[in-house]
N, C-alpha and C positions, 0 to 999 in steps of 0.2 A: 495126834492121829484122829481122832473126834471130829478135830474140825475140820481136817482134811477129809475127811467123810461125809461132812453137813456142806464144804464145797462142791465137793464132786456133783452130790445128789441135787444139789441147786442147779447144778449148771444144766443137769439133766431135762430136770424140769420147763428150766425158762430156755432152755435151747429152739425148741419148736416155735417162740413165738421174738428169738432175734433176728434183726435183718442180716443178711448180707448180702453185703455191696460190694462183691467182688466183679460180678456183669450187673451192676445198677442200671438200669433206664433212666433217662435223664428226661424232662420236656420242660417248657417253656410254655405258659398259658395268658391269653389276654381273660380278665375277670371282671363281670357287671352284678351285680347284685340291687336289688330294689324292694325296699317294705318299712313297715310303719316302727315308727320310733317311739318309747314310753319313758314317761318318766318316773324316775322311782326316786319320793322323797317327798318333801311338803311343799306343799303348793303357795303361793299368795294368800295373803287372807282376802275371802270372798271369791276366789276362783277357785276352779277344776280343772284339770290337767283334759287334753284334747290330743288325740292321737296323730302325729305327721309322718308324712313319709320322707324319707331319707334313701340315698343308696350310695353305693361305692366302686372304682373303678381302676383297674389297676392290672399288674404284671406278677405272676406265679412263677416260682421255680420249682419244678419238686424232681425229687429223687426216692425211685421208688427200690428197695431191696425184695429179697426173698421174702415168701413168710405172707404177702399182702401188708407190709409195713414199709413206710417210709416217713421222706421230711418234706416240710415246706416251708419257704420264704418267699413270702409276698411284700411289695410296694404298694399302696392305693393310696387314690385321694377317698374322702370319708366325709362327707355330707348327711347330718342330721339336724334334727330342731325338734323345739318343743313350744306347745299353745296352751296359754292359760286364759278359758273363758271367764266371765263375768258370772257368777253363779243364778242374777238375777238381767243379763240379760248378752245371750250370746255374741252377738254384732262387735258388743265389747273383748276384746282380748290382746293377746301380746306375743307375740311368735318371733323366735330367736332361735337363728339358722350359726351353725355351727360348723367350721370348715375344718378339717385336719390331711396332715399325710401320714402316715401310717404305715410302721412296720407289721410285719404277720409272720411270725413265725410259728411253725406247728408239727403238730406226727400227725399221721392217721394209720389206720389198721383195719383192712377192706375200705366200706367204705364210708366210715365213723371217723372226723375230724377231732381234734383238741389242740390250742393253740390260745396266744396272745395278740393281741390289739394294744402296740405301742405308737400314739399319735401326737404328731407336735403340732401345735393349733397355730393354724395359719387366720383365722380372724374371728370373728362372730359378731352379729348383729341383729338388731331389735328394731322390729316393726309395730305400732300399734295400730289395733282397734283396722286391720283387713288395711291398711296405708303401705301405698307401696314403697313410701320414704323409708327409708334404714340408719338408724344410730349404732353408729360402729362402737364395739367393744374394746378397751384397752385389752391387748394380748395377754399384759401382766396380769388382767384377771380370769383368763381362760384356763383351766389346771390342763396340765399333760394326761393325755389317756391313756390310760393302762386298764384292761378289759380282756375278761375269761371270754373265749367264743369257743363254742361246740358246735357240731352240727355232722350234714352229711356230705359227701363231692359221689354222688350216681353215675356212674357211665351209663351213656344213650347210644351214642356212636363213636366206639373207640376200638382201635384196631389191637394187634397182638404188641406192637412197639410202647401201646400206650398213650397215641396221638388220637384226637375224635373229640367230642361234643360230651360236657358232663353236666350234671344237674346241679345248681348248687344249695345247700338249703343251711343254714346258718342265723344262729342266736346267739346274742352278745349281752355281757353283765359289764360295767365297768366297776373299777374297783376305787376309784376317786370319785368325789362332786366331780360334774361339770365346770363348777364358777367357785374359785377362793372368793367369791364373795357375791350374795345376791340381789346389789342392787346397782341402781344406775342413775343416772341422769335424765327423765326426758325432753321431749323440743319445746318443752313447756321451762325445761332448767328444773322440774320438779324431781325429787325420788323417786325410784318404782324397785318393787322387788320384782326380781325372777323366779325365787322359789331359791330353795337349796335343797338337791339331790341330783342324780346320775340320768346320766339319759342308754337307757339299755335299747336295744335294734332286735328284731325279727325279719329275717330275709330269704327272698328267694332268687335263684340268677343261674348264670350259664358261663362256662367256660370251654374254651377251645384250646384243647395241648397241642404242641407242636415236638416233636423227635428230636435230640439234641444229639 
């Protein structure tokens, strides 16, 4: 009986903040996002970490319930990199662009996101010292991404269906390195390290829903 009591009163409670999706809205969103990428972890020795921009592009589903709660699953491509200067002379550095596709799945509640960034890495490559030459990466040592993202989706111009213009503002942690391993080969055939740590993103963008 007890517990039948401590049910009931649960449901009461978290009632007001479940969805339902019995008339869900459904839309369909094209997504761009753009801003600077960080890295979190150790650097080379004799360098410093230098801040790049990154952005991502991609296709949104979301379904929204009752309540200001819903889901989302997103596809993007994901484009970051990270710069390690020379400590004693900037000119000097090392910049490695990082390409993935990327699943996104997430809730939100108004208009407070939480979600994951699941990406399977489509290549990466190293540039040095501002060269526009690139030394491609073995795949095998790109780690899959897996990354906490929070953030906001702001309506600007969006109608009573749920279709219009939304703000996007979005911050990502990943939860793996970047690289199983930090170094490499360069056009010299010499070693170089990358550093080992994460490369986390801070973004801003804009999407446009579309009424399913």
């Amino acid at each position: 009986m007890k517990r039948t009591k401590f049910a009931l009163v649960a449901l009461l409670l978290t009632a007001p903040i479940i969805p339902n999706f019995a008339q869900a809205q459904t839309t369909i969103s094209p997504i761009f996002s753009i801003g600077p990428a960080f890295f979190i972890g150790t650097p080379p020795e004799g360098r410093e970490s230098n801040i790049r921009l990154g952005y991502n592009l991609g296709l949104q589903y979301q379904i929204a319930g009752s309540n200001a709660m819903g889901f989302t699953l997103g596809l993007a491509y994901d484009d970051r990199a990270t710069k390690f200067a020379n400590t004693d002379d900037a000119s000097k550095s090392t910049i490695t662009d990082f390409h993935y596709i990327t699943l996104l799945p997430g809730i939100y509640w108004h208009d407070l996101t939480l979600g994951l960034g699941i990406g399977l890495p489509l290549g990466a490559a190293v540039s040095e010292n501002l060269s526009t030459n690139f030394t491609d990466l073995n795949k095998s040592d790109i780690n899959t991404l897996f990354e906490i993202r929070v953030g906001a989706a702001i309506p600007v111009l969006v109608d009573n269906n749920g279709a219009g213009f939304s703000l996007l503002l979005t911050g990502t942690v990943p939860i793996l390195d970047a690289l199983s391993t930090p170094h490499y080969s360069t056009s010299a055939g010499l070693p170089s390290s990358l550093g080992n740590g994460r490369v986390a993103t801070l973004r801003a963008g804009i999407s446009y829903a579309f009424g399913l």
